[in-house]
MIFI-607828 format. One record per residue (C-alpha): residue in one letter; y, z, x. Coordinates in nm, 3 decimals, always signed. Each point is the difference from the previous one (the first is absolute). Example, Ala and Ser with C-alpha at 12.3 -4.5 7.8 and 13.67 -1.06 7.14 Angstrom:
# MIFI-607828
<rec paza="A" v="-0.450" w="+0.780" u="+1.230"/>
<rec paza="S" v="+0.344" w="-0.066" u="+0.137"/>
***
This chain:
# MIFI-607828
<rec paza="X" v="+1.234" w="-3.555" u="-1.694"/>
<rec paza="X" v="+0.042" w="+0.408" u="+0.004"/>
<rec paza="X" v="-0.161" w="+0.130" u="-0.304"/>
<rec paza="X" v="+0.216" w="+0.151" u="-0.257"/>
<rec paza="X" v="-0.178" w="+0.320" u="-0.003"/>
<rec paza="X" v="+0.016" w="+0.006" u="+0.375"/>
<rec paza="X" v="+0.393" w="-0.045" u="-0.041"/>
<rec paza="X" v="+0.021" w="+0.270" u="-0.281"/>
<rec paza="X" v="-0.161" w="+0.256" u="+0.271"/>
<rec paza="X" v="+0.251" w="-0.082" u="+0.281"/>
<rec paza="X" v="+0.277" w="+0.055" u="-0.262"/>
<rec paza="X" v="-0.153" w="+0.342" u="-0.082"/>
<rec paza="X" v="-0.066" w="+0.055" u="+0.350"/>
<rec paza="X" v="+0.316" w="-0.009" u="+0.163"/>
<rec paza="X" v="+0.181" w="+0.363" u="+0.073"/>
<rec paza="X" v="+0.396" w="-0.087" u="+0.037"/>
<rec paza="X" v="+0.198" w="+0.272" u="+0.130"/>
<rec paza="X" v="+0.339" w="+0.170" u="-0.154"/>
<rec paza="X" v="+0.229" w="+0.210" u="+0.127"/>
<rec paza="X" v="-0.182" w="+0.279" u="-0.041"/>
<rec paza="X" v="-0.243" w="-0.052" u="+0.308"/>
<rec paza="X" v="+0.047" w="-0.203" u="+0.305"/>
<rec paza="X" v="-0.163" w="-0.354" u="+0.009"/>
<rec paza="X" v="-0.293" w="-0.027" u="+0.146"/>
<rec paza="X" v="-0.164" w="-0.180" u="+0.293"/>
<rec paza="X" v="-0.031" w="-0.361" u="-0.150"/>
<rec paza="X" v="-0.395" w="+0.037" u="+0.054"/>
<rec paza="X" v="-0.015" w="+0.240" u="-0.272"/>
<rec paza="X" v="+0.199" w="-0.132" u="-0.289"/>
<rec paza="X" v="-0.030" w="-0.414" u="+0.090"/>
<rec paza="X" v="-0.307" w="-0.104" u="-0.207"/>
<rec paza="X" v="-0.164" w="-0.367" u="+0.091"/>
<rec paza="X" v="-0.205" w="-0.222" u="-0.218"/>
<rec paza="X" v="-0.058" w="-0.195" u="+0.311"/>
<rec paza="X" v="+0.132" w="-0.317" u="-0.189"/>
<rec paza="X" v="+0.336" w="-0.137" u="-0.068"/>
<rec paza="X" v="+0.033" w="-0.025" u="-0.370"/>
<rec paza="X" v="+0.070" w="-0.281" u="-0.244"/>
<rec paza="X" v="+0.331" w="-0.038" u="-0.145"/>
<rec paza="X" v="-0.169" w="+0.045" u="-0.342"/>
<rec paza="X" v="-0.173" w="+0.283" u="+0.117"/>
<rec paza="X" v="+0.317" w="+0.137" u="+0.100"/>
<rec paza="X" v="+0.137" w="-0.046" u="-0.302"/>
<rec paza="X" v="-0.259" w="+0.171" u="-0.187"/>
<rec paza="X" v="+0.032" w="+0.289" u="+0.216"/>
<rec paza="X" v="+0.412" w="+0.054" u="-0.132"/>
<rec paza="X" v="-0.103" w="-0.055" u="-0.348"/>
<rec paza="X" v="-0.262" w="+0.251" u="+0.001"/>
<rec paza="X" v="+0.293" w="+0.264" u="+0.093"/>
<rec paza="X" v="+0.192" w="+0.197" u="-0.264"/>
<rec paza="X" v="+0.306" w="-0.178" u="-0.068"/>
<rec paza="X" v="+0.268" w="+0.321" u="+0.060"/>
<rec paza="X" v="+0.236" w="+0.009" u="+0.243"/>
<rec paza="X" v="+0.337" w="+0.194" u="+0.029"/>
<rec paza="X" v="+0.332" w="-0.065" u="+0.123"/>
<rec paza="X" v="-0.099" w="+0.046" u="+0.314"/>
<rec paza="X" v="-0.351" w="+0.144" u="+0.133"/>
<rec paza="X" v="-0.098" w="+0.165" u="+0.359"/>
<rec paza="X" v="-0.282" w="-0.242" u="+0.106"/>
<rec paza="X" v="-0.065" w="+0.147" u="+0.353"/>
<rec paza="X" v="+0.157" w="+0.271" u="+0.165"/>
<rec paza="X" v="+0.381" w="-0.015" u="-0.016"/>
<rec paza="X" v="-0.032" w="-0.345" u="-0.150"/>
<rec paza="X" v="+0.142" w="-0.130" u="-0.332"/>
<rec paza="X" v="-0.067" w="-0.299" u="-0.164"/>
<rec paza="X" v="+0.256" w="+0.012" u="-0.301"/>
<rec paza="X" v="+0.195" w="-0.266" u="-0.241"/>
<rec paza="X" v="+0.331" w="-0.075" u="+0.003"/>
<rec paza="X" v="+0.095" w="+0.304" u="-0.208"/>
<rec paza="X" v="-0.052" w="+0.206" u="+0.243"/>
<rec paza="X" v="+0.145" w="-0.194" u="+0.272"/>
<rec paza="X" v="+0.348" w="+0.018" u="-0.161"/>
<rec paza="X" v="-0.055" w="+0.357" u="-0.096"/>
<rec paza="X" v="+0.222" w="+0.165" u="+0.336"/>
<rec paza="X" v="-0.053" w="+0.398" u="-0.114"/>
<rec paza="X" v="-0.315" w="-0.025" u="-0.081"/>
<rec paza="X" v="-0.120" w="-0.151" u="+0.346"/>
<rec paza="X" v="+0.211" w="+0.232" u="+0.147"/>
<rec paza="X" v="-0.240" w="+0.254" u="-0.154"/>
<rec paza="X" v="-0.316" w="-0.154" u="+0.093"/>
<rec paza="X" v="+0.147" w="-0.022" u="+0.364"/>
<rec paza="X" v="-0.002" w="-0.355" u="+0.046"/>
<rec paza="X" v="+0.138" w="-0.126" u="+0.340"/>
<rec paza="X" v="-0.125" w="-0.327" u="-0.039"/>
<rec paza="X" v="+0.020" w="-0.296" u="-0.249"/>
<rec paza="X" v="-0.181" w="-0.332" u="+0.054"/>
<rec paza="X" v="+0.099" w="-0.258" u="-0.307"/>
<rec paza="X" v="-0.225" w="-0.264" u="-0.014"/>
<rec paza="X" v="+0.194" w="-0.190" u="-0.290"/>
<rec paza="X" v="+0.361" w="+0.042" u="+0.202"/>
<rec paza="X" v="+0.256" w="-0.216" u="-0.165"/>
<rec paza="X" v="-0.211" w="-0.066" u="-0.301"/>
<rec paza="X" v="+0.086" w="+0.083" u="-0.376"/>
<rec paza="X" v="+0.191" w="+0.322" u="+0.048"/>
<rec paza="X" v="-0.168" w="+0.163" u="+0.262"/>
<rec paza="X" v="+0.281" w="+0.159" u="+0.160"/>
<rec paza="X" v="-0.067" w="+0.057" u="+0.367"/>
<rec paza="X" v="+0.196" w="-0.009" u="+0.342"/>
<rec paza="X" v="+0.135" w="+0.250" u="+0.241"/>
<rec paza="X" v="+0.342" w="+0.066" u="-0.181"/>
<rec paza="X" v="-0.258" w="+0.092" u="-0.347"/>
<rec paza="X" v="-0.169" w="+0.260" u="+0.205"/>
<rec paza="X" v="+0.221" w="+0.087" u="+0.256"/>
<rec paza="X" v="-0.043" w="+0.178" u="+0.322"/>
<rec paza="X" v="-0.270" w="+0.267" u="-0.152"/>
<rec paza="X" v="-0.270" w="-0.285" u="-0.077"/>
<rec paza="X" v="-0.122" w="-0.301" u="+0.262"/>
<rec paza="X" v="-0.024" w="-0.315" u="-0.212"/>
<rec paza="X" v="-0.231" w="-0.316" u="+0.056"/>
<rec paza="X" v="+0.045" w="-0.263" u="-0.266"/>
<rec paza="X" v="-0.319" w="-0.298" u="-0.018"/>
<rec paza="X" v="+0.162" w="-0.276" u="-0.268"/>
<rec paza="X" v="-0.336" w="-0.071" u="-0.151"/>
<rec paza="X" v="-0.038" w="-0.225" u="-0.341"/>
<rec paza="X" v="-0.306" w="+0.166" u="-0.215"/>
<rec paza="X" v="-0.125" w="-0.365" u="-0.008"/>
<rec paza="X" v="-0.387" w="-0.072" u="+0.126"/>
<rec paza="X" v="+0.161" w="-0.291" u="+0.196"/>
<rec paza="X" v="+0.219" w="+0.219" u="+0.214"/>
<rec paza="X" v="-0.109" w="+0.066" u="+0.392"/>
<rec paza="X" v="+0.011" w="+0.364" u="-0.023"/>
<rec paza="X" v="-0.242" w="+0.049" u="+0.315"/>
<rec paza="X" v="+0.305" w="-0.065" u="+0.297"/>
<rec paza="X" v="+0.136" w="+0.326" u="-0.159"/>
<rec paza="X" v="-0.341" w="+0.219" u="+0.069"/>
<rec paza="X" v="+0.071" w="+0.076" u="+0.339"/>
<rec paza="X" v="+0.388" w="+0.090" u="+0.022"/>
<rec paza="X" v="-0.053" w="+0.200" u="-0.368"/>
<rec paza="X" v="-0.292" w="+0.177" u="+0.163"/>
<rec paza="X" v="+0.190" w="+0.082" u="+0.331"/>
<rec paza="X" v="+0.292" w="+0.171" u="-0.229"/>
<rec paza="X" v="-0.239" w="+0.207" u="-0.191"/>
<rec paza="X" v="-0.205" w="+0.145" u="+0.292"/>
<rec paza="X" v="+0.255" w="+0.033" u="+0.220"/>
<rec paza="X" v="+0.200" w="+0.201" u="-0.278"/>
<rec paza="X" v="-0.339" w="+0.237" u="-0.066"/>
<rec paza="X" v="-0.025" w="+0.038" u="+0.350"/>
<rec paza="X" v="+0.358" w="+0.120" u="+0.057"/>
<rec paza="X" v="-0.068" w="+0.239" u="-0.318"/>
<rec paza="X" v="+0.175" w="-0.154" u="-0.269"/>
<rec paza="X" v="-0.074" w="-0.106" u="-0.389"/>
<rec paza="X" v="-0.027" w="-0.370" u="-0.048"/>
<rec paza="X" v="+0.058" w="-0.155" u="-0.363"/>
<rec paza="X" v="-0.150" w="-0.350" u="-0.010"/>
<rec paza="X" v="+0.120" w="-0.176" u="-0.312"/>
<rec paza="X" v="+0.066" w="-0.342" u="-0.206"/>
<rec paza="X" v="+0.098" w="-0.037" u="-0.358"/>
<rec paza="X" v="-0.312" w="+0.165" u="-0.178"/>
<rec paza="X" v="-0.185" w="+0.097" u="+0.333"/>
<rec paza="X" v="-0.375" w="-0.144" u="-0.070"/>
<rec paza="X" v="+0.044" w="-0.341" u="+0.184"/>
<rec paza="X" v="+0.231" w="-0.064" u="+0.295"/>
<rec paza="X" v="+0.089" w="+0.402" u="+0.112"/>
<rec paza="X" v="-0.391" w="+0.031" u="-0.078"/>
<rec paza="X" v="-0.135" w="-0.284" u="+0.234"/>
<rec paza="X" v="+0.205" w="+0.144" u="+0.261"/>
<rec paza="X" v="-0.139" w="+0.327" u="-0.008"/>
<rec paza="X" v="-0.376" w="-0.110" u="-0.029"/>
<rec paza="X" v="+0.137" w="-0.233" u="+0.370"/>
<rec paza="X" v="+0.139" w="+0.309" u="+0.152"/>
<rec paza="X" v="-0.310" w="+0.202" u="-0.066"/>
<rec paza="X" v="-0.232" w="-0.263" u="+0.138"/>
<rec paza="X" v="+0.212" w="-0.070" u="+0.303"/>
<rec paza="X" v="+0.072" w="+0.355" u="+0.129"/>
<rec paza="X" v="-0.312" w="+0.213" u="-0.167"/>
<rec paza="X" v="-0.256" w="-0.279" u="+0.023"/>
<rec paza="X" v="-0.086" w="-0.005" u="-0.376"/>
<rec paza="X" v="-0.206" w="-0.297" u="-0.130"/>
<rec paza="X" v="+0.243" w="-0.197" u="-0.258"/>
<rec paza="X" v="-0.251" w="+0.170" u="-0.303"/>
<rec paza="X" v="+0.053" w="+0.359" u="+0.187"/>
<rec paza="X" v="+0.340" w="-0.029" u="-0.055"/>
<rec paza="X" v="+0.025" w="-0.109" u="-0.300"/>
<rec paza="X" v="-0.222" w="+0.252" u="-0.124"/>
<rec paza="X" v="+0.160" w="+0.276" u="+0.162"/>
<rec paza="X" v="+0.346" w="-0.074" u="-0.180"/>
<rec paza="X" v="-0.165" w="-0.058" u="-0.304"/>
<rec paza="X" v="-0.061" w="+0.386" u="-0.011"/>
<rec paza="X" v="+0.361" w="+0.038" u="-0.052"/>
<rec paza="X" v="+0.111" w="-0.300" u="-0.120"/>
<rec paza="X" v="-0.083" w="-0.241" u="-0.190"/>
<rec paza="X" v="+0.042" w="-0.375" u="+0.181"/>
<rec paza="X" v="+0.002" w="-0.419" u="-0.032"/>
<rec paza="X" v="+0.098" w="-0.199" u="+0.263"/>
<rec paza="X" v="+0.017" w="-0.337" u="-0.158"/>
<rec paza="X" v="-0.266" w="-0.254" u="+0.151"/>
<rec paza="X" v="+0.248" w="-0.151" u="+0.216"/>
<rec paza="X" v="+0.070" w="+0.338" u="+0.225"/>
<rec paza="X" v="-0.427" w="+0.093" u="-0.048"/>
<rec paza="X" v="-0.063" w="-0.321" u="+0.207"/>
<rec paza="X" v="+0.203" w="+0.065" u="+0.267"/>
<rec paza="X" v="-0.115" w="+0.359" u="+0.015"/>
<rec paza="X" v="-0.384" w="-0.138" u="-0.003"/>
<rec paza="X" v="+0.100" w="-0.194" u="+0.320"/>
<rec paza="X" v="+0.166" w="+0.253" u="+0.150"/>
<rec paza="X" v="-0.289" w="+0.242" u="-0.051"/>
<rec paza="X" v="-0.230" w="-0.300" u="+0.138"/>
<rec paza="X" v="+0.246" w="-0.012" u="+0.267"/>
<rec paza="X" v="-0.002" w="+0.391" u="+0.132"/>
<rec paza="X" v="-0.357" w="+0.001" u="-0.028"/>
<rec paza="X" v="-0.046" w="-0.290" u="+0.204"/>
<rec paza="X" v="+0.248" w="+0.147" u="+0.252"/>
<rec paza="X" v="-0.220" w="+0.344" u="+0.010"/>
<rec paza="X" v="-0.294" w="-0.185" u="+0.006"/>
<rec paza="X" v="+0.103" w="-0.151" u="+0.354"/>
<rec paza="X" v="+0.121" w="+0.283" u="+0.137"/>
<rec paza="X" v="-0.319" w="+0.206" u="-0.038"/>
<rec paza="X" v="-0.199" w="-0.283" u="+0.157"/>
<rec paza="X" v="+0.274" w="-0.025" u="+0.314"/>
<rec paza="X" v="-0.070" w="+0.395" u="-0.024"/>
<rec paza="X" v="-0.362" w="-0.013" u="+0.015"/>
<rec paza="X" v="+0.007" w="-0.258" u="+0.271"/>
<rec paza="X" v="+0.236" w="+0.217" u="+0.249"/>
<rec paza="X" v="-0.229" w="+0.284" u="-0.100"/>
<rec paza="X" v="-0.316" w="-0.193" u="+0.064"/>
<rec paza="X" v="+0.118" w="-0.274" u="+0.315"/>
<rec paza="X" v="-0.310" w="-0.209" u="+0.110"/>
***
């Protein structure tokens, strides 16, 4: 089991980038505890954070993660410059959401998630993550949202950071805790823990067929 102090010094550790500098290569800002953590000790890690969180909060450059406030709130992303909105509770409560909301200014991808620990969030990591890098890569503003935006809009965010920057699941959670505060219910942390097992699995193989082209017998 990682030791809670260890855990306390990754959180500290971690350097997130804004949009005041350029991200960084992922060497320099992806910190390791060379162990997959515990769901508990995940847990422990987004209670230690100050609970504060706005409307809506830049977690990485040019991405929001934001409540439904702010999703509904046309002017104001207008202002911030959003060009793309990703609702991960579409069609729930009164998240409005859909092409016609937004219109032609603003791309729209709805996920119609339940904030329930029993819901199968994970076939949604991929084609959420997709939208989001290929809208930072085209130089847009994403705003990734649900109803409060700690749980479902969060869990997709922490995916998209592991999948396209490499982060370790407790990287990215403790880079977004720097702006935001977080809780993806238990449900949403279990699929992320096997997803993180998954990727590092996956980049485990490929530096050993690597090595082995490098070094043929």
């Amino acid at each position: 089991m990682t030791d809670r102090k260890s855990l306390s010094a990754v959180v500290a550790g971690v350097k997130c980038q804004t949009s005041d500098s350029e991200p960084k290569d992922e060497e320099e800002h992806t910190c390791e505890t060379g162990k997959i953590p515990s769901l508990q000790e995940l847990e422990e890690v987004l209670h230690s954070a100050p609970r504060s969180c706005r409307h809506g909060d830049e977690v990485w450059p040019n991405l929001f993660l934001g409540d439904m406030f702010m999703s509904h709130d046309k002017f104001g992303l207008w202002q911030l410059g959003i060009t793309h909105v990703l609702n991960a509770s579409h069609g729930k409560l009164c998240c409005k959401g859909s092409d016609d909301f937004y219109g032609t200014t603003v791309k729209y991808h709805g996920v119609p998630a339940n904030d329930l620990p029993t819901f199968d969030l994970s076939p949604f990591f991929s084609p959420a993550s997709e939208f989001i890098h290929e809208a930072l890569t085209s130089g847009g503003k994403v705003l990734v949202h649900c109803a409060v935006g700690v749980s479902r809009s969060a869990a997709l965010v922490l995916a998209y950071l592991m999948i396209h920057h490499h982060f370790s699941l407790l990287s990215s959670i403790c880079c977004v805790q720097q702006n935001r505060w977080i809780f993806p219910n238990r449900g949403f942390l279990r699929q992320l823990i096997a997803l993180d097992k998954k990727l590092q699995e996956e980049r485990l193989n490929e530096l050993k067929l690597q090595k082995e082209r490098n070094n043929p017998v």
